[in-house]
C-alpha positions, 0 to 999 in steps of 0.5 A, spaced: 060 586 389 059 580 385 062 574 385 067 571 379 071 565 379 073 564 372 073 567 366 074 565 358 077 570 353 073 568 347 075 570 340 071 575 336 067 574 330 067 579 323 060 580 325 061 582 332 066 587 331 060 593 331 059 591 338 067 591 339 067 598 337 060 600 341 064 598 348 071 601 345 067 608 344 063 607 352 068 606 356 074 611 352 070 616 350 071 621 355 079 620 355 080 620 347 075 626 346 080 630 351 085 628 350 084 628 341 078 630 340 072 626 337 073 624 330 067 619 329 070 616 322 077 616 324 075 613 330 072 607 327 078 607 322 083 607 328 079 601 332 079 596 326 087 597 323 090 598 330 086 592 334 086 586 329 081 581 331 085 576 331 088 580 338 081 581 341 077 576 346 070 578 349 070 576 356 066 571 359 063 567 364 062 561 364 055 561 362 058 565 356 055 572 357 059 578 356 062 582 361 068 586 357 073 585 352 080 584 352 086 585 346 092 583 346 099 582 343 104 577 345 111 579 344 118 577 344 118 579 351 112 582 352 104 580 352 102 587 350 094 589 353 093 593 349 085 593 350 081 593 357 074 594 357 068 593 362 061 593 361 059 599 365 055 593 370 060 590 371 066 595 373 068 594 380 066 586 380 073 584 381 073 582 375 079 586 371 083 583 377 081 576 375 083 578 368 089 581 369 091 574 373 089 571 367 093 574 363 099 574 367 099 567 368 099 567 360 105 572 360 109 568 366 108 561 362 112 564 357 117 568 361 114 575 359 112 582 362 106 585 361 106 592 359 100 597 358 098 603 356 093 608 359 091 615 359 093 620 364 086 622 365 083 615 366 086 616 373 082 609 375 085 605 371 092 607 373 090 606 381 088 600 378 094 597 375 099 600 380 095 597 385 096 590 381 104 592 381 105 595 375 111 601 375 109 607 370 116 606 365 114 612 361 109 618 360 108 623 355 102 629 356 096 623 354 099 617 356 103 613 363 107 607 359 107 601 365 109 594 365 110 588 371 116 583 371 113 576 372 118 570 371 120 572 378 114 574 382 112 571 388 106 568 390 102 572 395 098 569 400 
């Protein structure tokens, strides 16, 4: 397990939007073509209208190489993830840990919950996101709903 003690949420470029899509496309694949099915075209249509770039940041380390990417939407009461992925070296790092932290330290400054969406059948991640504290508020036949209050949360040691 490698060791990471920052992060930097950089924000994307137009031209770094292919990679963007290329990462989005490794790591939900799967999930989306048994849920959906695979559309190529619509996919790619999908990724650009409901992920703005404005809302994406790749994650990096302090030397600036990429280990994944995040998209999300700050709310009235919420910062809404909408998006994270890791490159395929970097999973089980520690560090969607790291970047949750960092995203719940930006939602708690501002009095914020988070609230997440995952596929049902990405049984990891929501292994994950429970473990991190989040409470599944909803669900449908593809998808968990979940969230973690923050103003009141207290420090673990």
């Amino acid at each position: 397990m490698k060791s990471h003690n920052e992060i930097h949420l950089k924000p994307l470029t137009a031209g770094e939007l292919d990679e963007a899509y290329q990462l989005y496309r490794d790591c939900l694949f799967e999930f989306i073509d048994r849920a959906f099915g695979w559309n190529e075209a619509f996919q790619q249509q999908r990724f650009r209208s409901s992920y703005p770039i404005d809302s994406m940041r790749w994650l990096t380390d302090v030397n600036s190489r990429r280990f994944g990417l995040v998209s999300f939407l700050e709310k009235d009461q919420s910062l809404h993830l909408s998006l994270l992925l890791l490159y395929q070296a970097h999973r089980g790092s520690g560090l969607g840990s790291l970047v949750m932290r960092e995203l719940e330290g930006l939602a708690e400054g501002s009095g914020r919950k988070i609230t997440l969406s995952t596929f049902r059948e990405n049984k990891g991640a929501f292994v994950f996101y429970q473990k991190l504290g989040y409470q599944t508020d909803n669900q449908d036949e593809h998808f968990y709903e979940m969230s973690r209050e923050l103003t009141c949360r207290q420090s673990i040691n």
